[in-house]
C-alpha positions in Angstrom: 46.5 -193.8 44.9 49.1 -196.2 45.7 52.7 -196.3 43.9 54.1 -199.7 44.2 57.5 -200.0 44.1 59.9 -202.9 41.1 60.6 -204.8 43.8 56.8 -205.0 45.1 55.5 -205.1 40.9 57.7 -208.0 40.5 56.8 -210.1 43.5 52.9 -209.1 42.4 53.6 -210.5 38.9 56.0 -213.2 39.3 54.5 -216.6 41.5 57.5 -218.0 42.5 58.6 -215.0 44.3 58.5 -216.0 48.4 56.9 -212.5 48.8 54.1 -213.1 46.1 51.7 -214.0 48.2 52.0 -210.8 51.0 51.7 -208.5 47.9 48.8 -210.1 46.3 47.0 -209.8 50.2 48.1 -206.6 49.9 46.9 -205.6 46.9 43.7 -207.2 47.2 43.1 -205.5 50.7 43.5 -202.2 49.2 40.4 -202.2 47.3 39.4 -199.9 44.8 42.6 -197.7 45.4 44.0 -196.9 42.0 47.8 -198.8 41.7 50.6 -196.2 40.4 54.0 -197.2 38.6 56.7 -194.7 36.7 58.4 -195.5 33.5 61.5 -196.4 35.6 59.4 -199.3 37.3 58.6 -200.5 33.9 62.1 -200.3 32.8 63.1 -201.9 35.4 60.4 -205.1 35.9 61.2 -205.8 32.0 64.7 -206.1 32.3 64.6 -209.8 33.8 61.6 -211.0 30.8 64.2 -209.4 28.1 67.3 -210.9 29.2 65.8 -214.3 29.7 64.0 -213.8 26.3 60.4 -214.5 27.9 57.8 -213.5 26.5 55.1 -215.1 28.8 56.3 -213.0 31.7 56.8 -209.9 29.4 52.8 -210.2 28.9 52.6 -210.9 32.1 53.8 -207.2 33.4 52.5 -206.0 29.9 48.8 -206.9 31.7 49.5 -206.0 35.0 50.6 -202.2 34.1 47.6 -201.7 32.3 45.8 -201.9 35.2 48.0 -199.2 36.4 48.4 -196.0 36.3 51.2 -194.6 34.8 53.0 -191.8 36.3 55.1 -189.2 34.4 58.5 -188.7 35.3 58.8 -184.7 34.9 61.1 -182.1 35.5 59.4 -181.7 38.5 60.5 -184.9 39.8 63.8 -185.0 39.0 64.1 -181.4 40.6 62.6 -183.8 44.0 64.3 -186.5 43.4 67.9 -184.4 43.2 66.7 -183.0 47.0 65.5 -186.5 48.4 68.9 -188.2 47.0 71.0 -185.4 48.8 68.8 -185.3 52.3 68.1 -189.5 53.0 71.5 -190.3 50.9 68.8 -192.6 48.3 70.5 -193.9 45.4 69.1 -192.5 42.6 66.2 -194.7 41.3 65.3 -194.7 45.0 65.0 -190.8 45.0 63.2 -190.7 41.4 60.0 -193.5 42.7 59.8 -191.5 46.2 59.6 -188.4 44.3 57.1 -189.7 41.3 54.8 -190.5 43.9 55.1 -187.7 46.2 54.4 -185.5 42.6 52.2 -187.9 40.9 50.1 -187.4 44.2 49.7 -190.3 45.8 48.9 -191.5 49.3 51.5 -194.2 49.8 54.0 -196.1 48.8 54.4 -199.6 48.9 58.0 -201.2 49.1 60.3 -203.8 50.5 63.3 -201.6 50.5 64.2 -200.6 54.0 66.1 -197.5 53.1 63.3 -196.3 50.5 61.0 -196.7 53.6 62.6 -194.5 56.6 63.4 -192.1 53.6 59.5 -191.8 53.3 58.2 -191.6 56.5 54.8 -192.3 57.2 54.1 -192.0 53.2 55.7 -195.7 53.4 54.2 -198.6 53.6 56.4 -202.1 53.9 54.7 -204.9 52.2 56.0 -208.4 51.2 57.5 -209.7 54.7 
């Protein structure tokens, strides 16, 4: 299982990003490895549709996570996130995606964010340059 990271779900779902195509090479290579998100990716890919008032690219992510699987964002992982945020120095959103996937249980995790990355190792997996 794969957790993709906003930045990495909104270069997927959004064409004009310079990054699009990487991530959709990306995705595609990975095969029938299952995608994960969080409820704080979701939040935070539908912030740009709802302030623009588009609906088109609301759909959009609306068909792209459910094709997804969507990870819960526990007690757990806030108790992970709270020890991640204090060892790498992550800002907090940072800290809660590292942790949902490290609890969710999944093998990597896609970003762009160079921070997020050398906070996660190995587990890390820079896609999109």
């Amino acid at each position: 299982m794969i957790y993709l990271d906003s930045c990495l779900v909104i270069y997927l779902v959004e064409p004009e990003s310079p990054a699009h195509p990487a991530v959709r090479e990306a995705v595609a290579g990975a095969g029938q490895a299952t995608l994960a998100v969080s409820g704080l990716v979701v939040m935070e890919c539908l912030v740009g549709p709802a302030r623009d008032s588009d609906e088109g690219l609301r759909d959009d992510y609306e068909r792209a996570f459910a094709a997804m699987s969507l990870l819960p964002l526990t007690r757990p992982v806030f108790e992970r996130a709270a020890l991640l945020r204090a060892e790498h120095r992550l800002k907090t959103p940072d800290a809660i995606h590292l942790a949902a996937a490290l609890e969710g249980g999944c093998d990597e995790l896609w970003t762009d964010d160079d921070r997020l990355s050398r906070a996660a190792g190995s587990f890390a997996r820079v896609v999109g340059r």
